[in-house]
LOMARTOR-177942 format. One line per field, with one value per residue: residue number from 0; residue in three letters; x, y, z of N, C-alpha, C in turn. Coordinates in steps of 0.2 Angstrom, whole numbers, always signed. Layout:
<recs>
resi (NUM	...)
resn (ALA	...)
n_u (X	...)
n_v (Y	...)
n_w (Z	...)
ca_u (X	...)
ca_v (Y	...)
ca_w (Z	...)
c_u (X	...)
c_v (Y	...)
c_w (Z	...)
</recs>
This chain:
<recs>
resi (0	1	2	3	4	5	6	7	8	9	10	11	12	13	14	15	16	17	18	19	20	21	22	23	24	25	26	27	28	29	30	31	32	33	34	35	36	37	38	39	40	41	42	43	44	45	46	47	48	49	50	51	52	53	54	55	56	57	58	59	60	61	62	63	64	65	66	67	68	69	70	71	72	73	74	75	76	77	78	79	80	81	82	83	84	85	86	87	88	89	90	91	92	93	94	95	96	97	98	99	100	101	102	103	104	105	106	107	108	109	110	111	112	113	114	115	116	117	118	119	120	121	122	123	124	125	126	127	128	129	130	131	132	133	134	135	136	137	138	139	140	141	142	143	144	145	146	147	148	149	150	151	152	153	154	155	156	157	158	159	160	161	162	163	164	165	166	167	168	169	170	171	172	173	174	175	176	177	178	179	180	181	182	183	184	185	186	187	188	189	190	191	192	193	194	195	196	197	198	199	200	201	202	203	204	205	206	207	208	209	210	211	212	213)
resn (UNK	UNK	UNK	UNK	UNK	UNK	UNK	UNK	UNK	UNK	UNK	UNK	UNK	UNK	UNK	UNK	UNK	UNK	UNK	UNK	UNK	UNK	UNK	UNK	UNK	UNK	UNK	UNK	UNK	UNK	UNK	UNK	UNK	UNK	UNK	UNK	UNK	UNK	UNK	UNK	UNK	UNK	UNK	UNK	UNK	UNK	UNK	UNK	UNK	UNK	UNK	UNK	UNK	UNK	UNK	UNK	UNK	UNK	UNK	UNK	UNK	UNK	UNK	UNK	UNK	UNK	UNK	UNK	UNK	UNK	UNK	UNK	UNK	UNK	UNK	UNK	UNK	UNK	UNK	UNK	UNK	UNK	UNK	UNK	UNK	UNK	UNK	UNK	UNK	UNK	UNK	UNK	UNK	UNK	UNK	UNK	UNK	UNK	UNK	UNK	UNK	UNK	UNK	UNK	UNK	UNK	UNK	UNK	UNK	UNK	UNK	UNK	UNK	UNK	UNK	UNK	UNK	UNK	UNK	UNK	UNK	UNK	UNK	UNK	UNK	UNK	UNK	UNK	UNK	UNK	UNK	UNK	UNK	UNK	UNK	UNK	UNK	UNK	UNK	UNK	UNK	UNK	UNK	UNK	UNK	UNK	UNK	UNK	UNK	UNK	UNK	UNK	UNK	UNK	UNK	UNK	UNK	UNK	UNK	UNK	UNK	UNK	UNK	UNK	UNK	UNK	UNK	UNK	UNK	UNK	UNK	UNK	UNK	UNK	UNK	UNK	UNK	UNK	UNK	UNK	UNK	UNK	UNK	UNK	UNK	UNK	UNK	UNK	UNK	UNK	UNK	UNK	UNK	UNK	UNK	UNK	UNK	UNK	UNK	UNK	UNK	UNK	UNK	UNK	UNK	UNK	UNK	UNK	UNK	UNK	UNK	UNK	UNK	UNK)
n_u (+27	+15	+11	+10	+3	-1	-12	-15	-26	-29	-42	-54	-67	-85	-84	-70	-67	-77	-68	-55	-61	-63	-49	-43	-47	-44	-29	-28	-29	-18	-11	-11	-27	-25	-25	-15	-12	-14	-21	-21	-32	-31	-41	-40	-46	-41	-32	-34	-36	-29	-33	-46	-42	-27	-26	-33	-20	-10	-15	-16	-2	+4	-4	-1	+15	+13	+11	+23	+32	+47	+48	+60	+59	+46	+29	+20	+5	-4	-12	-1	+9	+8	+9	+23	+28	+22	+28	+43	+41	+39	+47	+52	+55	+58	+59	+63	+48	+38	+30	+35	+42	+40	+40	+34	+40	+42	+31	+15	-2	-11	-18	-15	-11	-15	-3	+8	+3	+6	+20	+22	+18	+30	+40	+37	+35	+49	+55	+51	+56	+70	+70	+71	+57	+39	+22	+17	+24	+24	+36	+41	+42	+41	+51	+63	+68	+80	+90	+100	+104	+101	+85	+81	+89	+88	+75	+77	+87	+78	+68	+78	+75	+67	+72	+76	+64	+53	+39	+26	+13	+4	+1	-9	-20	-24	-29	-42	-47	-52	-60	-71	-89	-92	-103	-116	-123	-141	-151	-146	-146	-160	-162	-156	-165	-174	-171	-167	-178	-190	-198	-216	-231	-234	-250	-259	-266	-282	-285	-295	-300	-299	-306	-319	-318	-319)
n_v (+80	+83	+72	+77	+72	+68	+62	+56	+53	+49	+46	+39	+37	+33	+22	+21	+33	+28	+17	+24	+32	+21	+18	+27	+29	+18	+20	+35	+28	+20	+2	+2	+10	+22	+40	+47	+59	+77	+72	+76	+75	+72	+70	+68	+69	+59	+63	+62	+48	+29	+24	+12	+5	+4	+0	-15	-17	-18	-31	-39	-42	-45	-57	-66	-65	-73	-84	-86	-84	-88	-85	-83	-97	-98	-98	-86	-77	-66	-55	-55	-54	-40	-35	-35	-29	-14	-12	-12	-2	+9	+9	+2	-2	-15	-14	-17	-19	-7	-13	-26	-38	-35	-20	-11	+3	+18	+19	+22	+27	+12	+14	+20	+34	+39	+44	+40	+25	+20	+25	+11	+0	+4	+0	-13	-18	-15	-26	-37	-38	-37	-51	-55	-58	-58	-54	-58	-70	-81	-90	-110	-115	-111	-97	-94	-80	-72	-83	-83	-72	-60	-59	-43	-36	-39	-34	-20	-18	-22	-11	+0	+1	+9	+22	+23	+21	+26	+35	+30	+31	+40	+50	+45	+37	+50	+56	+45	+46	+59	+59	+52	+58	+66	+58	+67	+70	+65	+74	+85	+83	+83	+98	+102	+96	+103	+117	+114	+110	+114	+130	+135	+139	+157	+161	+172	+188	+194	+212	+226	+232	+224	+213	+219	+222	+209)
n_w (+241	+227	+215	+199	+185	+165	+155	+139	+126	+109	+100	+87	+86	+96	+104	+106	+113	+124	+129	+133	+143	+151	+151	+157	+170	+177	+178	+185	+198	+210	+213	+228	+228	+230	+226	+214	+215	+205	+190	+173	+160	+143	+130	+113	+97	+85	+69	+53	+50	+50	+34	+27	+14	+18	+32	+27	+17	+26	+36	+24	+23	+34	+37	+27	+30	+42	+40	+31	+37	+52	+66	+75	+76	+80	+74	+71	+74	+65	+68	+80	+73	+67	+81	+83	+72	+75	+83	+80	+73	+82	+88	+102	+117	+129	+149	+165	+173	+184	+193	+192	+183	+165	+153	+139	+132	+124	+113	+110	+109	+100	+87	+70	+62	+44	+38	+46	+46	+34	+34	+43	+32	+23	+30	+32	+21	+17	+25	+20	+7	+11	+14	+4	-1	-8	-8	-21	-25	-13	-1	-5	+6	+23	+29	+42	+51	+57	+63	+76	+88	+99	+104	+107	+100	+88	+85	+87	+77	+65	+67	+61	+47	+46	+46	+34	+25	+15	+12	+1	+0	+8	-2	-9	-1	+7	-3	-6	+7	+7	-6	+0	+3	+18	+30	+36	+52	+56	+61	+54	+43	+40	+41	+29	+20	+23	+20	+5	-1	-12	-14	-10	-21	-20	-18	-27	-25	-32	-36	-30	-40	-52	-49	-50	-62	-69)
ca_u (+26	+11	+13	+5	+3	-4	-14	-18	-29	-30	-50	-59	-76	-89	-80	-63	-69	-77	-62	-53	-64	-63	-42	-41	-50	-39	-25	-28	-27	-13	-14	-17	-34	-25	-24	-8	-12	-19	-20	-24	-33	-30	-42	-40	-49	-36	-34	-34	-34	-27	-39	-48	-35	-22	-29	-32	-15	-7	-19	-12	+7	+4	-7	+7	+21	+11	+10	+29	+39	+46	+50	+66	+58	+40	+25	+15	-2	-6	-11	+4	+15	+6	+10	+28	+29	+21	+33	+46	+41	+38	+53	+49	+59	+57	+62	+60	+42	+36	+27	+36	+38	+43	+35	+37	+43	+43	+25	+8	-8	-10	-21	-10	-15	-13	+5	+10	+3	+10	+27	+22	+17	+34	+42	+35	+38	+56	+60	+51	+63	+77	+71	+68	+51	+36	+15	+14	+27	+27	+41	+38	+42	+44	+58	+65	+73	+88	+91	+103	+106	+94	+77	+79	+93	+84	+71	+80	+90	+73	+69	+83	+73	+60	+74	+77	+60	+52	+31	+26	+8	+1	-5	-15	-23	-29	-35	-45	-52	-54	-66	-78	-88	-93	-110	-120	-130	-148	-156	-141	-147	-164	-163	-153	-168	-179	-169	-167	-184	-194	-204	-222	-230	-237	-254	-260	-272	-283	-287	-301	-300	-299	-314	-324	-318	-323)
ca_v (+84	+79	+70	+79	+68	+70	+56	+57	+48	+50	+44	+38	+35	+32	+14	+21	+35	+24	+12	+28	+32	+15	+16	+32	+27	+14	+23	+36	+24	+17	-4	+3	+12	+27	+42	+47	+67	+77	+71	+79	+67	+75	+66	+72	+64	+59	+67	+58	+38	+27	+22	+4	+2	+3	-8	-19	-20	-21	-37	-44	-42	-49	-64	-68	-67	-80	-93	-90	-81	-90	-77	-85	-104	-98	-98	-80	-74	-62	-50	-55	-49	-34	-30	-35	-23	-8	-10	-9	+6	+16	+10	+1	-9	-19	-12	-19	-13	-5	-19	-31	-39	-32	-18	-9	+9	+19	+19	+28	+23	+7	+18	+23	+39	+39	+43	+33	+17	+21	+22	+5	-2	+3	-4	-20	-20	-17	-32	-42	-36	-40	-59	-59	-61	-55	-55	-62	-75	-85	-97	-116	-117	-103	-96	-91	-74	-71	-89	-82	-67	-58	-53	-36	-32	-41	-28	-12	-20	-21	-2	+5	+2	+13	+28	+24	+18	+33	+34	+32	+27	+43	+55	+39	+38	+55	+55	+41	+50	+65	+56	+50	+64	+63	+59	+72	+70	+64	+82	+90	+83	+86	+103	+102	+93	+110	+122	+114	+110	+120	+134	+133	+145	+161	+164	+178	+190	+199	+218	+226	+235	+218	+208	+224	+221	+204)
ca_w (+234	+224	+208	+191	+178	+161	+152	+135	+120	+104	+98	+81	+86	+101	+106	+107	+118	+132	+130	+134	+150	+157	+155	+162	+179	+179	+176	+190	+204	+210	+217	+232	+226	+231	+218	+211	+214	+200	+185	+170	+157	+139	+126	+107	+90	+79	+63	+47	+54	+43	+29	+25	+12	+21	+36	+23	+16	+32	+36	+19	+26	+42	+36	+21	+38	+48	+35	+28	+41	+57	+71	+81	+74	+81	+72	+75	+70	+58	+75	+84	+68	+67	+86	+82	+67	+77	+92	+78	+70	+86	+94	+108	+122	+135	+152	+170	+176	+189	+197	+191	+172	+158	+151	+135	+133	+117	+109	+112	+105	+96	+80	+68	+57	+38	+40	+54	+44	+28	+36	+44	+27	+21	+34	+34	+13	+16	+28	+14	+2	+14	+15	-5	-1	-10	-8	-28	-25	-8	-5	-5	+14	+29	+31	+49	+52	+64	+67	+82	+90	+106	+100	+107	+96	+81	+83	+86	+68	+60	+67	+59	+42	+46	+45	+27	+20	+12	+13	-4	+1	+11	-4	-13	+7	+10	-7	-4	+11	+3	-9	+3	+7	+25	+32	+40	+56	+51	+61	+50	+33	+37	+40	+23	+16	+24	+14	-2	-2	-16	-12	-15	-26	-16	-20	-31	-22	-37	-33	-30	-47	-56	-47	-54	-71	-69)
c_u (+21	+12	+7	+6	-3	-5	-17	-22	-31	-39	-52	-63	-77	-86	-73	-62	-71	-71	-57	-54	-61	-54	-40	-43	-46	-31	-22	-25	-22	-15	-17	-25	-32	-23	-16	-7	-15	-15	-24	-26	-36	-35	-44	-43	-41	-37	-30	-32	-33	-35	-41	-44	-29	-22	-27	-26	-11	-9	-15	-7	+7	+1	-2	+13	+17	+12	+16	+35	+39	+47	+53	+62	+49	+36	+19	+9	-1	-7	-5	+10	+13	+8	+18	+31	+27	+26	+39	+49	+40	+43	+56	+56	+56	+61	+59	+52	+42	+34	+30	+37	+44	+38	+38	+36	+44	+39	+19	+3	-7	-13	-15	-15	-12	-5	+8	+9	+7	+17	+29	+22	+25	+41	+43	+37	+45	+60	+56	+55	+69	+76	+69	+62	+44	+29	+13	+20	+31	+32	+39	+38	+45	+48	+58	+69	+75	+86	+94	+102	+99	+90	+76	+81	+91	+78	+73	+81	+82	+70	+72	+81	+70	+66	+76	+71	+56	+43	+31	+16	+1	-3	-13	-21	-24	-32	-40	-47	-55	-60	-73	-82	-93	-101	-111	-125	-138	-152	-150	-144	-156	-168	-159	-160	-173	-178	-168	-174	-188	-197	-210	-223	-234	-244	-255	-267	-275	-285	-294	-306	-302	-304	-320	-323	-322	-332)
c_v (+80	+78	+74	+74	+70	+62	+58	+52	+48	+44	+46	+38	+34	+24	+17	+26	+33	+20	+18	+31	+27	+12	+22	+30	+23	+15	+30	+33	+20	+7	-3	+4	+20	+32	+45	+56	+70	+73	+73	+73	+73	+69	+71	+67	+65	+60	+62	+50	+35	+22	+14	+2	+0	-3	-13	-23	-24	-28	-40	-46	-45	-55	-67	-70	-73	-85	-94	-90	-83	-86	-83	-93	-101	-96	-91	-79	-70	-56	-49	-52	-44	-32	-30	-29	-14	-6	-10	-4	+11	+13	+8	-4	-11	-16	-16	-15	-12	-8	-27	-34	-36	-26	-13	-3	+11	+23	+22	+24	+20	+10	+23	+30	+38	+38	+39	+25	+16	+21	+14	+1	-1	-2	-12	-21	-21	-23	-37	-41	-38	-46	-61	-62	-56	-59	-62	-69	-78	-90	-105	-116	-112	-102	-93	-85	-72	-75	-87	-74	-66	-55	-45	-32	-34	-36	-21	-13	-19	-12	+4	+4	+8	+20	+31	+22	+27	+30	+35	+31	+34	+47	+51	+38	+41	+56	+52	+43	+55	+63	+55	+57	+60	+64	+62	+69	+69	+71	+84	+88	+82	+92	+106	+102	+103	+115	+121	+111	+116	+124	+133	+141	+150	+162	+171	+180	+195	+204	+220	+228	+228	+214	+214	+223	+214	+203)
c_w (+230	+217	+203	+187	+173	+155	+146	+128	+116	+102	+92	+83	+94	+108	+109	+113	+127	+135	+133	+142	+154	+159	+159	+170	+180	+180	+184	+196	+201	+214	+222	+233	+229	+223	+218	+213	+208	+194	+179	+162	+149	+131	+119	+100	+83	+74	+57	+50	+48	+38	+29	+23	+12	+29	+32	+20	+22	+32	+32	+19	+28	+41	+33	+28	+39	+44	+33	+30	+48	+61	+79	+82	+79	+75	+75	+70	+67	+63	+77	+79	+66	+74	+84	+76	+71	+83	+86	+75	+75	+91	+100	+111	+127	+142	+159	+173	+183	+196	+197	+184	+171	+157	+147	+133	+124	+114	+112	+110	+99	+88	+78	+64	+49	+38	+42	+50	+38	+29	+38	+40	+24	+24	+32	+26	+13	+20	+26	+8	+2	+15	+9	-4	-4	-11	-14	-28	-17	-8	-4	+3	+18	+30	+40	+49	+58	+69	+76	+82	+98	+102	+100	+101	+88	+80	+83	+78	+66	+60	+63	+50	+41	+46	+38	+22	+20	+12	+5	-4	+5	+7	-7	-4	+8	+4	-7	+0	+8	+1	-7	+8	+12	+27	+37	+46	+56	+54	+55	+43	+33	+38	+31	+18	+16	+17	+8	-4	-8	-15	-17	-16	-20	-21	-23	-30	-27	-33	-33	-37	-51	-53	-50	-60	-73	-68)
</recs>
């Protein structure tokens, strides 16, 4: 029986796209270099991406974490507690993989959209809240969260935030898109320029009556 599979890619811009190509082909094949059967390869532009701002903040979370929060007595980057926060907000586990390993089940693409971050954002506020910990006031020295227990189940537990944190961050973030109004195509803005261009004045052709008068 042949296998169908359906591959899909949420895409913001021309980088995301290729990146997109180059895992699809990869994706097709199997280690052998045989193909899998069809596959149908679904690539969509995702709608409303999360804004600078919110980027931004995120960054400011996750940096703050690496300097005050140990993670099971380790020291993590500011990256690495960003991956750590997105695999708790989409839910993610660890499962024996396919080839071998571990491999993490759950999540989709790593681009959140407005929404999606703003959820993340509250998230990541609420389990600063739950270690009385806040941006304007770091403590003297990093504290460590869930000295004991298994990591899995310390991350489910942090997950189960995210069904009571409330977005309060998403209208302020499409507004802000909203705002920016969106650059036009340079042919597109200079067929703009064509049409708002002034007309020139039309010549006035005198009659023949009138050059007699003259």
């Amino acid at each position: 029986m042949t296998e169908t599979r359906t591959l899909r890619f949420d895409i913001r811009n021309r980088a995301e796209a290729e990146l997109a190509l180059i895992q699809a082909g990869a994706l097709v094949l199997d280690a052998s270099g045989e193909t899998y059967g069809w596959t149908e390869i679904v690539v969509t532009r995702a709608l409303y991406p999360a804004s600078r701002q919110q980027e931004a903040y995120v960054a400011s979370i996750t940096k703050f974490m690496s300097h005050h929060v140990y993670w099971h007595g380790l020291t993590l980057s500011h990256r690495q507690w960003e991956d750590l926060l997105v695999a708790a907000w989409r839910k993610e586990f660890p499962v024996p993989g396919l080839t071998g390993g571990l491999a993490f089940v759950g999540g989709q693409a790593r681009d959140l959209g407005v929404q999606s971050c703003s959820q993340l954002i509250d998230l990541a506020e609420a389990i600063l809240s739950h270690l009385n910990l806040s941006l304007d006031s770091p403590p003297s020295q990093p504290i460590n969260v869930i000295q004991t227990g298994d990591e899995l189940c310390d991350l489910q537990a942090l997950s189960l935030v995210r069904d009571h944190a409330k977005p309060v961050h998403v209208g302020t973030a499409l507004a802000a898109k909203r705002s920016v109004k969106p650059k036009r195509p340079s042919r597109q803005r200079g067929w703009d320029n064509i049409r708002t261009r002034p007309a020139l004045p039309v010549p006035v052709v005198a009659s023949s009556s009138e050059n007699e008068s003259l």
